[in-house]
VEXTOR-514060 format. One record per atom (N, C-alpha, C, O, CB): x, y, z. Coordinates in steps of 0.02 Angstrom, whole numbers, padded with zeros to 5 digits, always signed. Each point is the difference from the previous one (the first is absolute). Glycine has a CB too. Layout:
BEGIN
XYZ
...
//
This chain:
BEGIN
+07421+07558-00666
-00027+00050-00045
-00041-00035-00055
+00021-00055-00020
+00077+00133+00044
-00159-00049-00051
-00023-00024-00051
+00011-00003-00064
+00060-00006-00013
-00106+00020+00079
-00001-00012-00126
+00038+00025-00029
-00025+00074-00034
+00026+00021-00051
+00017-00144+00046
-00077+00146+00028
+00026+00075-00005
+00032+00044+00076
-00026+00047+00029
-00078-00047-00133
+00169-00035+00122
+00029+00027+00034
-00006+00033+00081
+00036+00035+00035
-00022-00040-00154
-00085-00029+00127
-00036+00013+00047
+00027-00030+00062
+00041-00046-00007
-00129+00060-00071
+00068+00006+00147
+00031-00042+00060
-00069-00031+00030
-00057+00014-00016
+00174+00071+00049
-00096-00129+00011
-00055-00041+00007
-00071+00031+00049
-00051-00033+00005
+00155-00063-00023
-00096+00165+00052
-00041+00042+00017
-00019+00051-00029
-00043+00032+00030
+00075-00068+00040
-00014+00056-00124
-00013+00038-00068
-00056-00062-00036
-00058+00003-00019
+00201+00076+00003
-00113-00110+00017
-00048-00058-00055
-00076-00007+00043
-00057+00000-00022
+00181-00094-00028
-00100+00088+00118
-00093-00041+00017
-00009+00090+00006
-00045+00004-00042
+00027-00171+00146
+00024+00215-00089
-00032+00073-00004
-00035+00017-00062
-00051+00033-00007
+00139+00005+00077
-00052-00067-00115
-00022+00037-00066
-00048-00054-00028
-00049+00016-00034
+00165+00059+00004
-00102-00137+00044
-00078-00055-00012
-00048+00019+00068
-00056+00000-00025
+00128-00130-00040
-00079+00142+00124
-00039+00016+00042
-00050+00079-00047
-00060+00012+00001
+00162-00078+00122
-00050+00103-00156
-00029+00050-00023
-00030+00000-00056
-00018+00056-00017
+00080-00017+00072
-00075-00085-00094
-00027-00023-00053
-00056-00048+00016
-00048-00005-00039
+00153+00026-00015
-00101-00055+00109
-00061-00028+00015
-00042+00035+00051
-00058-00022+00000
+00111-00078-00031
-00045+00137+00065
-00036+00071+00036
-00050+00048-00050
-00058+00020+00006
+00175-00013+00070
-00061+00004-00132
-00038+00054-00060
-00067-00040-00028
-00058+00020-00009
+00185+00038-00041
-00102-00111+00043
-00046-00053-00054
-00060+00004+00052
-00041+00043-00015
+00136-00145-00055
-00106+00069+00123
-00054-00020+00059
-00026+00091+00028
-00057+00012+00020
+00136-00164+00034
-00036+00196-00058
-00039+00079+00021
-00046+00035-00047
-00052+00033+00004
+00151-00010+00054
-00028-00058-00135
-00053+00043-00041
+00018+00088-00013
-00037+00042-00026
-00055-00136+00086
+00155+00102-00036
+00042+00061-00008
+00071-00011+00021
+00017-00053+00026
-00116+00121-00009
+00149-00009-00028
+00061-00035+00004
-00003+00014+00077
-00039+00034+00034
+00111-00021-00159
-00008-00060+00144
+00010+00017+00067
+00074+00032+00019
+00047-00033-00023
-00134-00062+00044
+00106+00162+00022
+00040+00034-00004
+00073-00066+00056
-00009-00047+00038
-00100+00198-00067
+00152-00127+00010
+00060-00059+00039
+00047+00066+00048
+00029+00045-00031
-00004-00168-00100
-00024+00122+00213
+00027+00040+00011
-00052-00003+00093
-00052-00028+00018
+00103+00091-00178
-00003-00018+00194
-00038-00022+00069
-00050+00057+00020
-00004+00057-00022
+00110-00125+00067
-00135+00043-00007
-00068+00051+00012
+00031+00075+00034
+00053+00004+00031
-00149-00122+00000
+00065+00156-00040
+00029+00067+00041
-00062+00055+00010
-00050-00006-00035
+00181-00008-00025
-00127+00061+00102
-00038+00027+00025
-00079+00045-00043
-00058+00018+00011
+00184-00030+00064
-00082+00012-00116
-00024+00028-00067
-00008-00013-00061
+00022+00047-00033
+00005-00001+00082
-00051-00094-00084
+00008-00037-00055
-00040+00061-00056
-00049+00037+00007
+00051-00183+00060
+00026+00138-00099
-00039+00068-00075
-00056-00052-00025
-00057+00021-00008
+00186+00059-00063
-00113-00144+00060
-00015-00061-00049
-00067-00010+00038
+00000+00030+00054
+00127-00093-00093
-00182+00031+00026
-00032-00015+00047
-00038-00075-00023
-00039+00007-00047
+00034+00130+00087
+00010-00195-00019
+00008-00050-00015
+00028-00043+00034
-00017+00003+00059
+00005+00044-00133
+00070-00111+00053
+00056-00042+00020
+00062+00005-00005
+00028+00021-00051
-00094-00071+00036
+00103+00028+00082
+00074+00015-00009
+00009-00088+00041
-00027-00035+00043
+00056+00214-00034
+00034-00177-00063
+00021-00068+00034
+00087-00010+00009
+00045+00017-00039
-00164-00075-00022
+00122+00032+00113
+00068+00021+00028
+00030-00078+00026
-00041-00035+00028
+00003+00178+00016
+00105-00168-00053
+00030-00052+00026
+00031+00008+00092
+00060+00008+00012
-00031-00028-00161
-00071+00017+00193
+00014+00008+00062
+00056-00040+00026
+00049+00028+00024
-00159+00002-00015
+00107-00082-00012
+00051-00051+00027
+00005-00067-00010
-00056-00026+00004
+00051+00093+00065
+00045-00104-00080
+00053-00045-00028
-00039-00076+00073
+00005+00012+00060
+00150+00113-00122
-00177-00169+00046
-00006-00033+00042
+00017-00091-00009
-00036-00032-00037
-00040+00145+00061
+00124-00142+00010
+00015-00080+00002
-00061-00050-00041
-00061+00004+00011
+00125+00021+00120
-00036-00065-00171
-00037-00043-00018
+00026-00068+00007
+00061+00001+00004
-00104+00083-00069
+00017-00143+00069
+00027-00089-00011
+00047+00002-00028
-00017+00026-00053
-00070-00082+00041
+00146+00044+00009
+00062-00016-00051
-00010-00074-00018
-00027-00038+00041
+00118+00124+00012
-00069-00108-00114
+00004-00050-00017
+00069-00038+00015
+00046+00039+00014
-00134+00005-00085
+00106-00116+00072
+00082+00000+00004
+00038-00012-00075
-00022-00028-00050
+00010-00027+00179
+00064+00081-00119
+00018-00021-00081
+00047-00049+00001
+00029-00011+00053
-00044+00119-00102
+00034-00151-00018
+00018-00048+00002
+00060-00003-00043
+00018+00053-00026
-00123-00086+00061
+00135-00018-00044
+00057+00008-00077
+00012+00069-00022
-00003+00046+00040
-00042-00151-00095
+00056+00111+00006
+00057+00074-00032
-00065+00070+00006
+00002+00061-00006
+00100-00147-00125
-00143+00047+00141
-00069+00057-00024
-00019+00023+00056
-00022-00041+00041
-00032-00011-00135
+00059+00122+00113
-00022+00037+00061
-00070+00013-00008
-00021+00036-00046
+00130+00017+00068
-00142-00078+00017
-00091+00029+00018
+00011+00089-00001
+00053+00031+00008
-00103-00152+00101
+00001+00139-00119
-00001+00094+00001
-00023-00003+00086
-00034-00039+00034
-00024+00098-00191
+00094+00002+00169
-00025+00037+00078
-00083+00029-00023
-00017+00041-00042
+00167+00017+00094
-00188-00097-00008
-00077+00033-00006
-00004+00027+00060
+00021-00016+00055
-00083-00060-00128
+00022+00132+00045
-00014+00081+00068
-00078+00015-00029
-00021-00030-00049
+00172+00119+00062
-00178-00056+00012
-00067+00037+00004
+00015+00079+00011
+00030+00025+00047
-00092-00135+00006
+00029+00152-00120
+00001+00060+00013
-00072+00011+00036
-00044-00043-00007
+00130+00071-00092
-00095+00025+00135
-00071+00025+00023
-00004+00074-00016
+00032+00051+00013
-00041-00136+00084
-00049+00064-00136
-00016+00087-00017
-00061+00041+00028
-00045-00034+00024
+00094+00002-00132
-00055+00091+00108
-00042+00030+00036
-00033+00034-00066
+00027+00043-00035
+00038-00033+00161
-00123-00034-00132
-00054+00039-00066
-00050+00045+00066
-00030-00021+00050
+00012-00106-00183
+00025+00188+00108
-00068+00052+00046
-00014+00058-00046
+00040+00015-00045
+00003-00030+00180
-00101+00048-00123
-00031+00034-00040
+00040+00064+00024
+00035+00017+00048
-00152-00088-00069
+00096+00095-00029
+00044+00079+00003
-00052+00062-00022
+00026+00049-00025
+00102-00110-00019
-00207+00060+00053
-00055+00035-00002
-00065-00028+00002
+00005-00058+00021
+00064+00118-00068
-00132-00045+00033
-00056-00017-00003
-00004-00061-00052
-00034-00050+00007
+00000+00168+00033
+00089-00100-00108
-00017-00042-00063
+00009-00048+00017
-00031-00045-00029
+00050+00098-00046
+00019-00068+00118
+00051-00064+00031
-00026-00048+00027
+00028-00055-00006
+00045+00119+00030
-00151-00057+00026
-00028-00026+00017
-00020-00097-00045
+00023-00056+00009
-00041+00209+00045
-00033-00124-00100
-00045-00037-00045
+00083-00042-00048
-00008-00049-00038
-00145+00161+00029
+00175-00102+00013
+00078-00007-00049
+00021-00055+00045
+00008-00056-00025
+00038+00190-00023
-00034-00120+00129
+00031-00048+00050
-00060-00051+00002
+00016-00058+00010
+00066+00146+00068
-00151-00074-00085
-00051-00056+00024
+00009-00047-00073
-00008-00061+00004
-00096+00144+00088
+00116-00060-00144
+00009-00035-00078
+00080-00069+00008
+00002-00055-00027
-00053+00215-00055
+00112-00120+00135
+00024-00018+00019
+00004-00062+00034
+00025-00052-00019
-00025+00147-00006
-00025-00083+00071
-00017-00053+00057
-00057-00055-00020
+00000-00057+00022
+00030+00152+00066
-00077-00069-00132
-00032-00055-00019
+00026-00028-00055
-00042-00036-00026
-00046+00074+00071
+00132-00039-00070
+00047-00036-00052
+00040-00059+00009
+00013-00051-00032
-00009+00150+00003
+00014-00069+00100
+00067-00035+00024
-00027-00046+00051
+00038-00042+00023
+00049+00140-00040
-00175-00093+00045
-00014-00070+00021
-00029-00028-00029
-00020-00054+00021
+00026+00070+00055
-00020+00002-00129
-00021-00039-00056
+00036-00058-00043
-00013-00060+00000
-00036+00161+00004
+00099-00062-00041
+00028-00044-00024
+00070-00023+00037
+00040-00036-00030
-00107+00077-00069
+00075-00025+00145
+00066-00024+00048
+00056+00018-00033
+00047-00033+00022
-00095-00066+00027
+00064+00135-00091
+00088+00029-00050
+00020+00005+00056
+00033-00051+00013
-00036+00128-00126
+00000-00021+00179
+00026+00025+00046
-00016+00000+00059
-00054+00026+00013
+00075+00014-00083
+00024-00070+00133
-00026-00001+00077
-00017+00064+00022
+00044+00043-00004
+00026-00134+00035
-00139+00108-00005
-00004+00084+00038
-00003-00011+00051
-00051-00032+00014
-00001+00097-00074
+00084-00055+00100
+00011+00037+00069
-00041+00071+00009
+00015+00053-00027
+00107-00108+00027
-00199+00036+00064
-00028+00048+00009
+00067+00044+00086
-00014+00006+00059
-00148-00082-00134
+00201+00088+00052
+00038+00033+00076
+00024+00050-00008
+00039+00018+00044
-00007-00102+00000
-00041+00121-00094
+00036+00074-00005
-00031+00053+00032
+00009+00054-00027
+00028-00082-00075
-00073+00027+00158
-00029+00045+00041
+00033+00031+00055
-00028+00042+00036
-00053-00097-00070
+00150+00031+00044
+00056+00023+00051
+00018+00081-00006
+00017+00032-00050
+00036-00158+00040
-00061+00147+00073
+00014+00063-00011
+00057+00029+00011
+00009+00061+00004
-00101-00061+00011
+00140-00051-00009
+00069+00031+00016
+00013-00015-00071
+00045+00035-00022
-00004-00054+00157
-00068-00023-00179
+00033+00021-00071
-00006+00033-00040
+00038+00008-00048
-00028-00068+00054
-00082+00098+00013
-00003+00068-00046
+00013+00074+00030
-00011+00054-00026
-00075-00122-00035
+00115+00052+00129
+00022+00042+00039
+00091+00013-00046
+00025+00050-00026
-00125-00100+00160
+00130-00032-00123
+00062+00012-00058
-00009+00031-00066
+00044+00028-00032
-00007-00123+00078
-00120+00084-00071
+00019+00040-00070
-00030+00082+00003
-00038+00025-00041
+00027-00152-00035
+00028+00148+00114
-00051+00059+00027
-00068+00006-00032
-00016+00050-00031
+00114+00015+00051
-00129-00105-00013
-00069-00016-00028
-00053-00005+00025
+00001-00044+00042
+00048+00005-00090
-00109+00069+00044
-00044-00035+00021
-00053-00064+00004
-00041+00002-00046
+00082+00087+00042
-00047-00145+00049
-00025-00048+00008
-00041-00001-00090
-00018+00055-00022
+00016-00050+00187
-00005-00052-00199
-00038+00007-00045
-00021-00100-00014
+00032-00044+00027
+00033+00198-00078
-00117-00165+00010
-00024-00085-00016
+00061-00006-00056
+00010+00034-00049
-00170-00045+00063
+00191-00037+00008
+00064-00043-00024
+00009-00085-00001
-00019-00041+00042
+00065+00151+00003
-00017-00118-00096
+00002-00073+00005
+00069-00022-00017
+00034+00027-00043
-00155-00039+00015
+00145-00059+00076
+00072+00002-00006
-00012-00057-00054
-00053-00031+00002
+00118+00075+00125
-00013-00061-00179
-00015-00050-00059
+00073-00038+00018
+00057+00017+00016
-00142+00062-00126
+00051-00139+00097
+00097-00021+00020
+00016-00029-00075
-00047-00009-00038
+00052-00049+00193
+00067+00044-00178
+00006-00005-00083
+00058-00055+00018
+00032+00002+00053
-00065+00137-00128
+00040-00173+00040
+00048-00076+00028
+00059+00041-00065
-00019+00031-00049
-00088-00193+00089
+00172+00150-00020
+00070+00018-00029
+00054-00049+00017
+00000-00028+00054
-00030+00145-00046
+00075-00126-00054
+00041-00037-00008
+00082+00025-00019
+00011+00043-00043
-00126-00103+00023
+00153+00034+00047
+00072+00020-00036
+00018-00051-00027
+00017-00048+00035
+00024+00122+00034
-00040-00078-00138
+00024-00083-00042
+00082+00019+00020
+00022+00054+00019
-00123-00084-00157
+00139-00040+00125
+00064-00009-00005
+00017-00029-00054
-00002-00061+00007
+00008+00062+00092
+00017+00023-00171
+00012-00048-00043
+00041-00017+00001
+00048+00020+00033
-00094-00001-00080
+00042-00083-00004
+00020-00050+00002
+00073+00009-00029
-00001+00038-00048
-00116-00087+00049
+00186+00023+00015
+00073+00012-00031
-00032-00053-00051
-00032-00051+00009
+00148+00085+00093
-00084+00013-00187
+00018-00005-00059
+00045-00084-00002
+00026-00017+00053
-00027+00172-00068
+00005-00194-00037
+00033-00058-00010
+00045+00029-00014
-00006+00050-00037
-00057-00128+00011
+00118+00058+00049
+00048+00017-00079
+00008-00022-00056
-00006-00061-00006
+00053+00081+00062
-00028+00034-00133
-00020-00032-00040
+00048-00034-00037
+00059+00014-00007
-00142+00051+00015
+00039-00126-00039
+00053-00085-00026
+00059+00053-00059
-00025+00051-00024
-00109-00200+00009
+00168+00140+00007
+00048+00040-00041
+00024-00044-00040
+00024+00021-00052
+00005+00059+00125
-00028-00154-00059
+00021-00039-00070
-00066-00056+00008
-00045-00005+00041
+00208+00016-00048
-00142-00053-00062
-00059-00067+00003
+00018-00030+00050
+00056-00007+00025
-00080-00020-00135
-00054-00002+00134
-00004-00061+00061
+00036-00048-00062
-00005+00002-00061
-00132+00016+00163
+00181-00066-00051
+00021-00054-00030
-00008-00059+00047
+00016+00012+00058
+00058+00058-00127
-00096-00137+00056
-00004-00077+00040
+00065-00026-00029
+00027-00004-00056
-00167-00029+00065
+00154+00019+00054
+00052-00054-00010
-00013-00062+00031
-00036-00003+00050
+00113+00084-00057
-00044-00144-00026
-00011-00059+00061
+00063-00028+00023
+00048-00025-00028
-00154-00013-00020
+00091+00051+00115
+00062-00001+00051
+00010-00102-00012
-00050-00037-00001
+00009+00180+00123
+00099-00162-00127
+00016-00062+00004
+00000-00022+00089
+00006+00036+00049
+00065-00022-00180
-00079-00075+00125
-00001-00026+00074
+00050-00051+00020
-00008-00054-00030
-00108+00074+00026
+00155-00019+00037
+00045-00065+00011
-00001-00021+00084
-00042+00022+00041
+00131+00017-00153
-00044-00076+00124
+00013-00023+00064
+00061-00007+00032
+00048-00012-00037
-00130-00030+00009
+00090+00046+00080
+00040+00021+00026
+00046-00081+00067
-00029-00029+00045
-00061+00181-00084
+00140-00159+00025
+00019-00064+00033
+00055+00003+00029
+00047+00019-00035
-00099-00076-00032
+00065+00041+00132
+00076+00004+00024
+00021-00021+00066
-00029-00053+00012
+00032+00140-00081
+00030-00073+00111
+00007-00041+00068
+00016+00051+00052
+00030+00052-00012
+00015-00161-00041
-00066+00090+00114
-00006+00047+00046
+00058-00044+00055
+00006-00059+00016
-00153+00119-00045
+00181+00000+00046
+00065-00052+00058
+00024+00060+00031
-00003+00060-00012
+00061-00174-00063
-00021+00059+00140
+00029+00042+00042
+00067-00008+00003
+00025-00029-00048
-00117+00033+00102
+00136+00017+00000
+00055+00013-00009
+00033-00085+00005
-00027-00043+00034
+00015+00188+00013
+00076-00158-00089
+00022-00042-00027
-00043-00034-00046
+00003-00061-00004
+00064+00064+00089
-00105+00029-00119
-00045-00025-00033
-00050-00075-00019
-00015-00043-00042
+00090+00134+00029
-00088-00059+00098
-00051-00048+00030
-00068+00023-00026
-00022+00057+00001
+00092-00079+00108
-00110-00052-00140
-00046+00008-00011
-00056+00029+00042
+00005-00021+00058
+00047-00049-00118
-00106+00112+00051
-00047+00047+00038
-00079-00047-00035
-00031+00015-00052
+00125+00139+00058
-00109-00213+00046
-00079+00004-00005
-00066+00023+00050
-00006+00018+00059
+00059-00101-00121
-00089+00073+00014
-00070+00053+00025
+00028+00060+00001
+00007+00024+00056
-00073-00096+00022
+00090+00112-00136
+00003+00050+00019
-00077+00041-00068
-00020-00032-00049
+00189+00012+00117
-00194+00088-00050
-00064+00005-00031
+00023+00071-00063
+00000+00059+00015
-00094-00109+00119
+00108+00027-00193
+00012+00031-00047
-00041+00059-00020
-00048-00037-00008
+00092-00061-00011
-00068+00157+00004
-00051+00055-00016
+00037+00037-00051
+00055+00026+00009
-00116-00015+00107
+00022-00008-00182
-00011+00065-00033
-00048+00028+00008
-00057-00010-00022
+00107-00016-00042
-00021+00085+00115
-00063+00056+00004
-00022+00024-00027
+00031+00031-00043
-00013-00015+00091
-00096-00010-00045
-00036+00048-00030
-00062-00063-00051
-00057+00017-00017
+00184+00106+00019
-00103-00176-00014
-00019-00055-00027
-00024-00061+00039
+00021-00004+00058
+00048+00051-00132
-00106-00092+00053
-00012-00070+00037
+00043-00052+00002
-00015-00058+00014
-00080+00080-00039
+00173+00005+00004
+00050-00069-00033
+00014-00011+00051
+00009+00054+00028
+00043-00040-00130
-00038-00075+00153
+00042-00019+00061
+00013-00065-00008
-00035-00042-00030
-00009+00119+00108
+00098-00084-00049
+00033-00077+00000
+00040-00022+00057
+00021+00051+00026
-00013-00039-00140
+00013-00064+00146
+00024-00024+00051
+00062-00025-00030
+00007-00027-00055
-00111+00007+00120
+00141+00033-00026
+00072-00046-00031
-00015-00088+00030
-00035-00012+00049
+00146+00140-00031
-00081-00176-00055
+00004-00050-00009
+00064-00031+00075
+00042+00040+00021
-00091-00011-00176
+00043-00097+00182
+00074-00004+00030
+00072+00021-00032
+00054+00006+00028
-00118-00093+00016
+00045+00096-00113
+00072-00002-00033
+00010+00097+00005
+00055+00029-00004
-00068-00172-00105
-00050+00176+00119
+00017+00069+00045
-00017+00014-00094
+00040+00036-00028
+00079-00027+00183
-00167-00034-00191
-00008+00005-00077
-00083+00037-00011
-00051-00017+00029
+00142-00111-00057
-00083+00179-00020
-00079+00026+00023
-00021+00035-00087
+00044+00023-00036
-00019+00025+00208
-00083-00051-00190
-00005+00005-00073
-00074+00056+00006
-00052-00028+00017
+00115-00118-00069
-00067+00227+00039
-00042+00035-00019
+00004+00003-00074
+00048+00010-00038
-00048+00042+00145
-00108-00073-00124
+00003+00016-00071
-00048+00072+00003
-00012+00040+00046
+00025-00182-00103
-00030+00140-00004
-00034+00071-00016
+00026+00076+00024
-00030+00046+00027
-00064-00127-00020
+00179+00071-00035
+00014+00073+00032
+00005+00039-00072
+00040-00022-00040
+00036-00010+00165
-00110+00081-00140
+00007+00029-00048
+00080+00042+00008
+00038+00018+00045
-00183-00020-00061
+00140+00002-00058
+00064+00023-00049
-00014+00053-00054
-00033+00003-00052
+00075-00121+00064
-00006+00155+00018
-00004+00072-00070
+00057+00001-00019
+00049+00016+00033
-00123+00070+00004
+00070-00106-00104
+00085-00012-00029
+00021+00077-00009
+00057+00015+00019
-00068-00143-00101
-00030+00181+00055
+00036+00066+00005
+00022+00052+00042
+00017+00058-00009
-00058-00085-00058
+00033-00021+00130
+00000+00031+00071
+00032-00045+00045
-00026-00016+00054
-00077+00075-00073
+00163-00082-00002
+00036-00083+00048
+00002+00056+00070
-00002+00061+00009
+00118-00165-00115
-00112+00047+00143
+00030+00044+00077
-00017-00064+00043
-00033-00048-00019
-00002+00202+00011
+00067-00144+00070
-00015-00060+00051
-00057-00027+00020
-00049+00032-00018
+00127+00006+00051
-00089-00089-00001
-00067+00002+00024
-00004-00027+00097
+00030-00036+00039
-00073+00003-00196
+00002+00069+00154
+00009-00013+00103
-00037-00035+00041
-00058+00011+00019
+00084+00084-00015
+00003-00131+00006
-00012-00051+00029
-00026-00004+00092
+00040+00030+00036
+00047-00058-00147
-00129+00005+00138
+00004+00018+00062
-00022-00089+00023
-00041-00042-00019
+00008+00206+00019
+00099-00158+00063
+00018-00074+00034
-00019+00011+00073
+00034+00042+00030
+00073-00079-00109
-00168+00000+00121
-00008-00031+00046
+00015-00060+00036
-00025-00048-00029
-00024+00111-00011
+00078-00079+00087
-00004-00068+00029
+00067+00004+00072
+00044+00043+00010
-00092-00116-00157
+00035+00028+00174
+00075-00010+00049
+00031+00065+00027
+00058+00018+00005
-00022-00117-00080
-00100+00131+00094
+00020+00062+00034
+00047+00076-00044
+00033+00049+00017
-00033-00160+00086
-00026+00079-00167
+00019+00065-00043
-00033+00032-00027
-00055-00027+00002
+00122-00009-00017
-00069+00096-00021
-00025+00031-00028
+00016+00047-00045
+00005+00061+00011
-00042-00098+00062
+00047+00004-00131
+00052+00043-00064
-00035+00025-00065
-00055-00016-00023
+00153-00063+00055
-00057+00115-00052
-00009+00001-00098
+00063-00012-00020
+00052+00015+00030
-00141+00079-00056
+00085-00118-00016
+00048-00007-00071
-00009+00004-00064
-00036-00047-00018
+00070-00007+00075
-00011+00103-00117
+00020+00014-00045
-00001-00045-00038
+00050-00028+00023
-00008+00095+00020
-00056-00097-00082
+00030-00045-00047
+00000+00008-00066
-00042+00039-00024
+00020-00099+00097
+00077+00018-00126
-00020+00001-00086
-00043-00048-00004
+00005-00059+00016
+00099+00092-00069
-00169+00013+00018
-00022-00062-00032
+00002-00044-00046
-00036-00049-00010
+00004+00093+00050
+00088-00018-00073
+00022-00033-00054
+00065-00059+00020
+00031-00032-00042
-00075+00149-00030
+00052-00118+00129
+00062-00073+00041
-00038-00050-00001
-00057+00006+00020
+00124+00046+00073
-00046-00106-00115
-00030-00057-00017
+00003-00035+00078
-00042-00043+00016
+00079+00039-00159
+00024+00028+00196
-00011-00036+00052
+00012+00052+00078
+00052+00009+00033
-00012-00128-00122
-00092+00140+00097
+00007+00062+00052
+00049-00030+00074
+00011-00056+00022
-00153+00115-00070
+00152-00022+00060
+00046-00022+00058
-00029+00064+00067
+00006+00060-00012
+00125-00117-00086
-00154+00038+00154
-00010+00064+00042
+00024-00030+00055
-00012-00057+00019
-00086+00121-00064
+00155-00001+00083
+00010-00043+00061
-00019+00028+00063
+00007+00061+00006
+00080-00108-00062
-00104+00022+00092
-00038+00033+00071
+00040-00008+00051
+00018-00057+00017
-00128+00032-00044
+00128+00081+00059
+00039+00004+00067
-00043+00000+00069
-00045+00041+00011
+00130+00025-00082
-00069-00104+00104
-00035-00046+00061
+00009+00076+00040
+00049+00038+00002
-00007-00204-00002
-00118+00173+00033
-00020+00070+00037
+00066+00002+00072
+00016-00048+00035
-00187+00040-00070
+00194+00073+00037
+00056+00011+00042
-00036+00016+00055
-00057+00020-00012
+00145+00014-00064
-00063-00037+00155
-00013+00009+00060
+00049+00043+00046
-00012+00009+00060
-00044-00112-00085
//
């Protein structure tokens, strides 16, 4: 809708009808032809709704559905004539509007019980926007904080607490990785720390046919993880 409430075939009708008046040079009546017109002059009517190129849309923002209205402008008496030629030489003139010379079908003025009369179909480009979802709004101050960074150190073993080397240390989501040492000893730095938000941190272990996470404090000065040898 626009913004006077208009729909998107209301909108190109009522600019089609404003640029018709301007180029005739009288108003032009909106409404479909019929056997008998009182008016004698122009009538212009939205016939049918026709496919246009869609664009693709991308991220949060939907492209609008583009359509083509086609309208049927025809005279509706003698006056109508010199009015449609003011018409037509407007519109190849300055190109505002595609004309289609094909409204000479007689099964369509047979549908409007009409007789055959000089008509021109105008096509008017239309759109359905999709707006855009609202932010929600900030309700307190933005605040920066700076997250502290520490590191993380401890030993990786298996059962009887047998040392585990090459095994491949990961905090996901980050570039930190480390290999354990022969002593099964492995040291990630740069793991950020939000002191007002403690909670574990997860760890993910590759090597020797495993494939784990583990939990850990980051605040243990000497991590301990133990890995159970894959069952068969």
């Amino acid at each position: 809708m626009n913004s006077h409430g208009r729909g998107p075939i209301e909108t190109a009708t009522a600019e089609l009808v404003t640029w018709v008046t301007r180029s005739a040079g009288e108003p032009v009546g909106v409404g479909p032809p019929r056997a008998c017109d009182d008016a004698d002059g122009l009538t212009l009517w939205p016939l049918e709704l026709r496919p246009a190129r869609q664009t693709r849309s991308s991220g949060a923002v939907r492209e609008p559905y583009r359509f083509t209205v086609r309208h049927l402008l025809c005279v509706t008496g003698p006056a109508g004539l010199p009015r449609l030629d003011r018409v037509l030489t407007a519109a190849t003139t300055d190109g505002s509007y595609p004309v289609v010379l094909e409204a000479g079908d007689a099964a369509l003025w047979t549908a409007f019980g009409a007789a055959p009369r000089p008509a021109l179909l105008i096509d008017v480009a239309a759109q359905v926007d999709h707006p855009t979802p609202a932010a929600p709004p900030v309700l307190q101050p933005l605040r920066l904080r700076h997250l502290d960074v520490r590191s993380l150190s401890g030993r990786v073993v298996g059962p009887q607490d047998q040392p585990l080397a090459e095994m491949r240390v990961e905090l996901p989501g980050t570039g930190s990785v480390a290999r354990t040492d022969p002593e099964g000893r492995f040291l990630i730095v740069g793991v950020p720390h939000d002191p007002e938000h403690p909670g574990p941190v997860r760890l993910r272990l590759t090597g020797r046919g495993l494939v784990l996470t583990a939990d850990v404090d980051a605040g243990d000065d000497d991590i301990v993880i133990v890995c159970a040898p894959p069952t068969h």
